[in-house]
ZANUVO-917699 format. One record per residue: x, y, z of N, C-alpha, C in turn; residue in one letter. Coordinates in steps of 0.001 Angstrom, whole numbers, padded with zeros to 6 digits, always signed. Example, Ala and Ser with C-alpha at 12.3 -4.5 7.8 and 13.67 -1.06 7.14 Angstrom:
+013190-005690+007800+012300-004500+007800+013200-003300+007800A;+012850-002250+007080+013670-001060+007140+012900+000030+007870S;
***
This chain:
+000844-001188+000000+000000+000000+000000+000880+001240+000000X;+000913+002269-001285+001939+003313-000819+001081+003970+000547X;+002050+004577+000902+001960+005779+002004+001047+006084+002181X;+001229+006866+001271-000190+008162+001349-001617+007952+001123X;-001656+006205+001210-003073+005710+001189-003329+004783+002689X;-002493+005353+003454-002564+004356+004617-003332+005105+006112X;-003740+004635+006829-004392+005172+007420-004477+004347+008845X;-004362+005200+009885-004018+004106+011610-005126+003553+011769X;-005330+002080+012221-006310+001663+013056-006269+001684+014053X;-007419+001936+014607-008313+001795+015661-009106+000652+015632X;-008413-000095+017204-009620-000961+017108-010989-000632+018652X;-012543-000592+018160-013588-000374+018472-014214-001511+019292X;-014539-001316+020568-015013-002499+021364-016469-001626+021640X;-017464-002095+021529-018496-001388+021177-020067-002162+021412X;-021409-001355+021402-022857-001628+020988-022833-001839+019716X;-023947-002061+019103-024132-001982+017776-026108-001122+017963X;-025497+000026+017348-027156+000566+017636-027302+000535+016101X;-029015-000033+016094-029338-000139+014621-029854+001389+014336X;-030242+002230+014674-030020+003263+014751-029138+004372+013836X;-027782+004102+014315-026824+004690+013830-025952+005566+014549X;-027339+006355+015197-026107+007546+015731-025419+007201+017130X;-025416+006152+017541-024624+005506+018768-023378+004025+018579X;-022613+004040+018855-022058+002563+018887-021273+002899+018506X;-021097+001487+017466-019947+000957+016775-019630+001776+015617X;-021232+002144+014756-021076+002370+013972-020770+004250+014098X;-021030+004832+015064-020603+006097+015570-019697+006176+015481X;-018732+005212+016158-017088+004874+016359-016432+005252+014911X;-016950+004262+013898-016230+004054+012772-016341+005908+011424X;-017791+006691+012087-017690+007792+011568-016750+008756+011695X;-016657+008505+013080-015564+009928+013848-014102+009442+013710X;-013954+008281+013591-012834+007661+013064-012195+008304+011523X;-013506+007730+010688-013134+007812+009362-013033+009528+008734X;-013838+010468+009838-013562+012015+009490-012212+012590+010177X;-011659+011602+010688-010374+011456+011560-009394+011378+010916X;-009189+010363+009624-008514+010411+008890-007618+008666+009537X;-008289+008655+010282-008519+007018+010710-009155+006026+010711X;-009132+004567+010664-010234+003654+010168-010183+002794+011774X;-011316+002431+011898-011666+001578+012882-012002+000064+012170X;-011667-000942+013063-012052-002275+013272-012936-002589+014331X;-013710-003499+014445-015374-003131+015104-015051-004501+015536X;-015551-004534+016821-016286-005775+017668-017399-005263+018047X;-018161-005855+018199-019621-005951+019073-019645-006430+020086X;-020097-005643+021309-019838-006544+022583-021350-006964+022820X;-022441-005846+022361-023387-006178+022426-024082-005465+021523X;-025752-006629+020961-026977-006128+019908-027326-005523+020627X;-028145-004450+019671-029236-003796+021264-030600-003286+020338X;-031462-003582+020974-033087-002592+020506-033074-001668+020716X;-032713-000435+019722-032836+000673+020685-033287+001523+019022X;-033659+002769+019353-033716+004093+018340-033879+005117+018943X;-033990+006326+018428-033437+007568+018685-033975+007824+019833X;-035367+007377+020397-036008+007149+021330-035476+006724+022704X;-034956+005620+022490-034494+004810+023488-034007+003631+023197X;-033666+002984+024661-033127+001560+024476-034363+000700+024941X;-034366-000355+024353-035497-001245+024859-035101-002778+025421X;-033620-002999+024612-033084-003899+025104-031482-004290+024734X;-031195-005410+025207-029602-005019+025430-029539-006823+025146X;-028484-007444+024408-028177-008938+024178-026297-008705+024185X;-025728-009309+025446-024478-008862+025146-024180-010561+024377X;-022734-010104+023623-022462-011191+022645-021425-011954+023822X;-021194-013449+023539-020299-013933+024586-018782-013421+024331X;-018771-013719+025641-017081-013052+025620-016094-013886+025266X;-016192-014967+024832-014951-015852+024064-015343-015629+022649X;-016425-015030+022160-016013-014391+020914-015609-012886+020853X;-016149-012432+021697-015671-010667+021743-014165-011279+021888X;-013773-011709+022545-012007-011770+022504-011250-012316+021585X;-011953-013671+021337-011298-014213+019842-011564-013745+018857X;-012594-012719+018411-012605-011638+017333-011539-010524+017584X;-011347-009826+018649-010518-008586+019145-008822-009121+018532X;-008574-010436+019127-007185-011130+018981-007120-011012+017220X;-007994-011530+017114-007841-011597+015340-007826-010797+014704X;-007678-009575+014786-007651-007977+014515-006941-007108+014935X;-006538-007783+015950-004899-007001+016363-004125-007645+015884X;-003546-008677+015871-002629-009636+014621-002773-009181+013758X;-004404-008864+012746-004100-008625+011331-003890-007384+010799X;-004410-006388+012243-004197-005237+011520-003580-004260+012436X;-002800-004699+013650-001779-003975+014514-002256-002687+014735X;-003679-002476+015157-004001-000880+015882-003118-000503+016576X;-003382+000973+016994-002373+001896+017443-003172+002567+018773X;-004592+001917+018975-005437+002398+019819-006339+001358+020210X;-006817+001498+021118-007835+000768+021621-009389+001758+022424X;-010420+001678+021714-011209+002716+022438-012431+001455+022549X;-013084+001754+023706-013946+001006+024171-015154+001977+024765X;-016672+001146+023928-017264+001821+024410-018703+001356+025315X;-019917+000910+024951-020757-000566+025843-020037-001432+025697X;-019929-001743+026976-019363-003693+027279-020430-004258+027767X;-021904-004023+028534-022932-004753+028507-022705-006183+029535X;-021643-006472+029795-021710-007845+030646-020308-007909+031288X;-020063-008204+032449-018836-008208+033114-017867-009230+032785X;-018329-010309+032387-017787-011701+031682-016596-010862+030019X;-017279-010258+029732-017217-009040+028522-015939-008086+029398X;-016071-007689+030055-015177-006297+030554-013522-007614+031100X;-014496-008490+031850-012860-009394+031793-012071-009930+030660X;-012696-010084+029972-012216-010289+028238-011362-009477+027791X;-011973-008416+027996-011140-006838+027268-009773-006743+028659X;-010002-007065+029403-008830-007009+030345-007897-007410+029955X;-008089-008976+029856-006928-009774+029407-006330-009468+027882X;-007497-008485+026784-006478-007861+026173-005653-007154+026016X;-006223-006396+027170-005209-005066+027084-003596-005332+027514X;-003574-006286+028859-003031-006903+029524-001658-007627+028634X;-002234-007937+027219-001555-008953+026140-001213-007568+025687X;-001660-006250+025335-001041-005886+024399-000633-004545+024805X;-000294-004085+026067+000376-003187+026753+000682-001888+026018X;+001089-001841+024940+001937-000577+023793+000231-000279+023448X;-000951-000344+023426-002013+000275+023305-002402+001636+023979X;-002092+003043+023727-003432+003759+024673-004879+002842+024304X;-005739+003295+025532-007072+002418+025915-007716+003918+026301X;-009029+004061+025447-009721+005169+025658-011125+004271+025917X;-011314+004700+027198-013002+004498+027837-013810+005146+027927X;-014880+005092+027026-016088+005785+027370-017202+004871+028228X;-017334+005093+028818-018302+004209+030171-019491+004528+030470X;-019673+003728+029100-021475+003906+029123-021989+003031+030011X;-022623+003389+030672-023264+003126+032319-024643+003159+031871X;-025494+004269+030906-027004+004711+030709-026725+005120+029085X;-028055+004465+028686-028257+005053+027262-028229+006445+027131X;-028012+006978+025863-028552+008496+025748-030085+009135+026071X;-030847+008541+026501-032347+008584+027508-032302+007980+028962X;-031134+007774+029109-031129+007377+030761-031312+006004+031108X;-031715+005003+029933-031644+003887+030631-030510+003037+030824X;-030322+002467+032118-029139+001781+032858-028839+000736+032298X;-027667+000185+031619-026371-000532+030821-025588-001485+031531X;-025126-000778+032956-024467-001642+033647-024730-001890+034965X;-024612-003272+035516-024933-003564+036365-023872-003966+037593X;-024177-004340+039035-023335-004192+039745-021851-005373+040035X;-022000-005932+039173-020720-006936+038700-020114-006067+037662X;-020591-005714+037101-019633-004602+035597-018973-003620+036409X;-019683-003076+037084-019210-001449+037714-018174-001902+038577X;-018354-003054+039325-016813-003053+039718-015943-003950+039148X;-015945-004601+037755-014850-004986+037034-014022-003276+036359X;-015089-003043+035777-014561-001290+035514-013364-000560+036765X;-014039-000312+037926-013512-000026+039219-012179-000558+039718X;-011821-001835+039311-011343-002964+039881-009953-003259+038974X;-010586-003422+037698-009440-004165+036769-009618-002636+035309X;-010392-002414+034800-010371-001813+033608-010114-000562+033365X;-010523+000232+034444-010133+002045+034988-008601+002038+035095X;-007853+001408+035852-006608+001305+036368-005767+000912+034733X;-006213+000402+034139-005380+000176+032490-005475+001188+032048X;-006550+002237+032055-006882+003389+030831-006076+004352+030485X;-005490+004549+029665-005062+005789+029498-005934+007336+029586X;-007224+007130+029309-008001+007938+029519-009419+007683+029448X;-010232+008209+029909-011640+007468+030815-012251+008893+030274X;-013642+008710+029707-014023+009918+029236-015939+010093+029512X;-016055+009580+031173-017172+009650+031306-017982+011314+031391X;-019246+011183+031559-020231+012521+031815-020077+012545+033268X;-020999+013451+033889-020616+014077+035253-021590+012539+035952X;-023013+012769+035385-024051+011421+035977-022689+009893+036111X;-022187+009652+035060-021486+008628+035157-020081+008282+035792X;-019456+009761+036093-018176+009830+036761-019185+009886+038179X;-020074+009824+038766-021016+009916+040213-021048+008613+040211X;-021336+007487+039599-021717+006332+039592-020501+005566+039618X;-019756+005374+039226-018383+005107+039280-017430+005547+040258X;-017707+006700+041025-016649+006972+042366-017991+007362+043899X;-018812+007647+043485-019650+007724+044588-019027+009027+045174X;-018622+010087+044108-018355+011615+044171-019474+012497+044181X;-019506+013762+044060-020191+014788+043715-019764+015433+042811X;-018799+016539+042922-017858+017155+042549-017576+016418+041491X;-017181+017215+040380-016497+016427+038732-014600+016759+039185X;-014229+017804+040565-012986+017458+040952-012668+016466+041900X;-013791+016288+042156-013722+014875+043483-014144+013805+042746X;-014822+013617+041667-014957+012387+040380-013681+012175+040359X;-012860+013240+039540-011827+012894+039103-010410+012533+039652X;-010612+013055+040889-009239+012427+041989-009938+010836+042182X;-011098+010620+042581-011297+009513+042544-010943+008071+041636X;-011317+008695+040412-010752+007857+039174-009004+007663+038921X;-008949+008642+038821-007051+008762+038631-006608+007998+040215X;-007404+008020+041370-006745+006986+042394-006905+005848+041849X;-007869+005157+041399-008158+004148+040795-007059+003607+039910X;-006378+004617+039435-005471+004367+038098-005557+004692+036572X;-006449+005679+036574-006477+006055+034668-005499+006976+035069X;-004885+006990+033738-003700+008044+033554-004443+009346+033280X;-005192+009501+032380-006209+010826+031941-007677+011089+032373X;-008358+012051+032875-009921+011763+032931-010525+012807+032321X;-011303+012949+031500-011970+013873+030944-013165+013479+031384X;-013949+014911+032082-015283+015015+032683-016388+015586+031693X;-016778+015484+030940-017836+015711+030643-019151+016686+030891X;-019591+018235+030702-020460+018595+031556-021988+018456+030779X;-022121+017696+029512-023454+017597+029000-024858+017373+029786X;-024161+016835+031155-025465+016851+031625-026026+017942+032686X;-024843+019265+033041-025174+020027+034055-026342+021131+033478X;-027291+021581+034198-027756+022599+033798-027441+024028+033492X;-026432+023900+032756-025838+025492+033022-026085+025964+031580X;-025637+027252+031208-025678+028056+030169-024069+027283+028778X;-023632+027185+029384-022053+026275+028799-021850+025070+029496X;-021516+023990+028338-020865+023279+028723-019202+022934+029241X;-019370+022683+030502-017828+022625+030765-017194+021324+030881X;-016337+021036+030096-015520+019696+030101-014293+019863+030895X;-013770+018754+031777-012613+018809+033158-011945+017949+032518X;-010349+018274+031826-009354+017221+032085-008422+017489+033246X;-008681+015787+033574-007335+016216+034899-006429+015066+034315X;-005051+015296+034556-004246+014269+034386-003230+014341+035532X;-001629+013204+035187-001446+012993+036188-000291+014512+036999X;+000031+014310+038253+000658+015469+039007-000272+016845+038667X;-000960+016508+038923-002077+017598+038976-002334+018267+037605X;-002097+018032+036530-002367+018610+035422-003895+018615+035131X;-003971+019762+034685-005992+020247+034822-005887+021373+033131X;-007089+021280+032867-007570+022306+031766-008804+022031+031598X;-009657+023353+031429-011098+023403+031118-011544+023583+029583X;-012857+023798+029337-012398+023855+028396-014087+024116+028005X;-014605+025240+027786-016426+026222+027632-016896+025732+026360X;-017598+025568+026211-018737+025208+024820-019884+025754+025427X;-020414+026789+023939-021751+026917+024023-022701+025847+024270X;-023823+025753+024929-024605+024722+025702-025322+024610+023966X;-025609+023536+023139-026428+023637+022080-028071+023068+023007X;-029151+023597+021730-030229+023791+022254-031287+022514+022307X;-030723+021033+021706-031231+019729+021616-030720+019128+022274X;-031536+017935+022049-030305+016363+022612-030080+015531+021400X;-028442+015066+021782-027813+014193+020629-028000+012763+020782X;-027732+012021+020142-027460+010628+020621-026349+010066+019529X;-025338+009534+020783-024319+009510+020616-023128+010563+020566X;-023629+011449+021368-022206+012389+021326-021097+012141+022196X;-021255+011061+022815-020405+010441+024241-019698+009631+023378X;-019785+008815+022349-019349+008371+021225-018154+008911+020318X;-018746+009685+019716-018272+010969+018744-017276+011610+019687X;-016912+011676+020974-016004+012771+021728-014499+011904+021762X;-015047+010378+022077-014138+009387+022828-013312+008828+021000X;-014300+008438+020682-013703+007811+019240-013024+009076+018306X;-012857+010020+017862-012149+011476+017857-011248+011309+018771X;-011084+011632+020124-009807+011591+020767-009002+010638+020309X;-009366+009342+020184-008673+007863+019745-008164+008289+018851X;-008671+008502+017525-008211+008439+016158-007325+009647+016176X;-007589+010023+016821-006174+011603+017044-004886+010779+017745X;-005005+010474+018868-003829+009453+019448-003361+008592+018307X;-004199+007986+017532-004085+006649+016979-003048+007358+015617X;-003423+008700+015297-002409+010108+014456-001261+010080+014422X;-000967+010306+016052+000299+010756+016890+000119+011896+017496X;-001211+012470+017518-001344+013585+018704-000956+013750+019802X;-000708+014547+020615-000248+014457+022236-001869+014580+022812X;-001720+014383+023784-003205+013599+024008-004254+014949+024657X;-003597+016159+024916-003987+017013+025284-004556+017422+024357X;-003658+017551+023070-004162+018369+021464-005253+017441+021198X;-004848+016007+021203-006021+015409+020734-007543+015691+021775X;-007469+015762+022885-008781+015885+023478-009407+017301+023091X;-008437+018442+022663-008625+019678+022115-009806+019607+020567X;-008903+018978+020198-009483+019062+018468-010558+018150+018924X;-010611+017586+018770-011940+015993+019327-012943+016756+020008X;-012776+017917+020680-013702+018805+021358-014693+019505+020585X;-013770+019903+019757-014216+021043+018842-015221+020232+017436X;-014472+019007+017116-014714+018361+015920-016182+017617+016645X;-016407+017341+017787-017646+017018+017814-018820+018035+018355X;-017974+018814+018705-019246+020427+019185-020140+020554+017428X;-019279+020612+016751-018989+021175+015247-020530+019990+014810X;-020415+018892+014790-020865+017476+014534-022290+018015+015470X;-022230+018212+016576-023715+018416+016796-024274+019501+016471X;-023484+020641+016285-024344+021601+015972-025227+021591+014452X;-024740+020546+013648-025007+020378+012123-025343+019246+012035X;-026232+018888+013798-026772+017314+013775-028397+017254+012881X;-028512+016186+012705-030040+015908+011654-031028+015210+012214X;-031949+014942+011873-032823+014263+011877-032953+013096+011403X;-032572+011948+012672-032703+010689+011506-033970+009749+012200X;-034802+010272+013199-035615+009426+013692-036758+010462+014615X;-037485+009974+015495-038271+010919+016154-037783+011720+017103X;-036837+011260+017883-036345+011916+019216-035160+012982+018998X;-034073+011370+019895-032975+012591+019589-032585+012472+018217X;-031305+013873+017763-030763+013623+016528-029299+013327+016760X;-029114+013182+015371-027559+012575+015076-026991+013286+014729X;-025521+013483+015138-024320+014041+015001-024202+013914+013638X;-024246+014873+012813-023837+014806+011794-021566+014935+011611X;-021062+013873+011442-020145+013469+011795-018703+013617+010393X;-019927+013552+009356-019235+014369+008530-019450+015859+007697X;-019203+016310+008608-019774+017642+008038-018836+018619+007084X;-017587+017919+007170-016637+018474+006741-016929+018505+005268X;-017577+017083+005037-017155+016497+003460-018601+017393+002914X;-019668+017812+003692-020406+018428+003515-020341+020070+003181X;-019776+020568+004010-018913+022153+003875-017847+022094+002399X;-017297+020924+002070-016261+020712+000803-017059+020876-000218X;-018273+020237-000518-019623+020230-001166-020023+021631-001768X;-020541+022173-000270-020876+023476-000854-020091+024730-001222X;-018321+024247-001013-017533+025609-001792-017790+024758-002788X;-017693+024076-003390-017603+023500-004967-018512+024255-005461X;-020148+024254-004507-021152+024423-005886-021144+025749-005556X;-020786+026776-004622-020071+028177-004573-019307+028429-006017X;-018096+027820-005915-017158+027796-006967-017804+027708-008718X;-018517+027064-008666-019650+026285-009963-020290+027679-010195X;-021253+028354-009612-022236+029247-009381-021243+030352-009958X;-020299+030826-009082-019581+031662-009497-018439+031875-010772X;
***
């Protein structure tokens, strides 16, 4: 393959929402406007649409792993981002990969609740997460509701000392769910390293933007970004993505994820016109 047609993988531990704007297949958008390609496992099917989740089938975990193995052999990612694991049998699986393949950053998004609030994980998951899977991460990229559930904090600075005791190297806090006028996102990393970081509050709800934030950071690492720049741009590239989100069902909408190739579009027919 020359060069200049090559592109880092990412490999995606993931839902599969038939849907669209959540999961795996979320993963592989923000990836591919990344200028990175993802490789997909399914950890779990799920019933769900823009609406909600209705149900959850996690896949067994001696295939989530013997698929994962077979995809790092063939195609030597440079990342690992994980997003529903759905079953704790599942989260020990992904352990023992990470475990095998050490030279990975591991980006967690820890979906705990659908994008409507319904609950994902249960109390064997939350402390394999707690226990074995937090302590591997290079960076953990829960919301404020889900960094509460995971340290039994208040505070998104008392979330986050909590987690980094645990052992993630990075934590990015999330403020999509506070009621305020801006959203504020908290990275803390390690020896006290902190940066904030304001977004206009947009005026809907997305589904899948917890997705779109984590899989962007990845494919930036997966680049060679420094992980700060990458949580920077990944910020911006999915603010960007919801604000030019669509309509693909009744409820919430979708991140429109390529918007770029969309904006390329209309200088052309600018250019044409003129």
């Amino acid at each position: 393959m020359h060069a200049s047609t090559q592109r880092p993988v990412v490999l995606c531990i993931g839902g599969h929402d038939p849907s669209g704007g959540a999961g795996i297949l979320a993963d592989a958008e923000a990836m591919r406007a990344a200028g990175a390609f993802a490789v997909t496992v399914v950890s779990a099917l799920t019933d769900q649409d823009t609406c909600g989740l209705r149900h959850l089938y996690p896949q067994p975990p001696e295939q989530v792993e013997a698929q994962c193995r077979t995809l790092i052999h063939d195609s030597a990612p440079r990342a690992l981002k994980i997003g529903l694991i759905g079953d704790a049998r599942i989260a020990e699986a992904i352990v023992r990969l990470v475990d095998a393949h050490p030279q990975l950053p591991v980006i967690l998004d820890p979906v705990l609740a659908s994008g409507a609030g319904q609950r994902v994980a249960d109390a064997a998951l939350l402390d394999r997460l707690r226990q074995h899977l937090i302590p591997r991460c290079t960076l953990i990229t829960p919301n404020l509701p889900e960094a509460r559930t995971l340290t039994d904090a208040e505070s998104p600075a008392d979330c986050a000392a909590r987690l980094l005791e645990m052992g993630a190297r990075w934590v990015l806090i999330t403020g999509t769910h506070d009621d305020t006028r801006q959203v504020t996102n908290r990275l803390h990393g390690p020896d006290g390293e902190r940066r904030d970081w304001d977004w206009p509050r947009l005026p809907d709800e997305y589904h899948g933007s917890g997705c779109t934030l984590a899989s962007a950071i990845a494919a930036r690492l997966a680049l060679g970004m420094p992980l700060m720049d990458a949580v920077d741009a990944a910020q911006a590239y999915t603010w960007k993505s919801l604000q030019q989100a669509f309509r693909s069902g009744r409820c919430q909408l979708t991140p429109n994820r390529f918007y770029h190739s969309l904006d390329k579009d209309k200088d052309k027919d600018k250019d044409k016109d003129n």
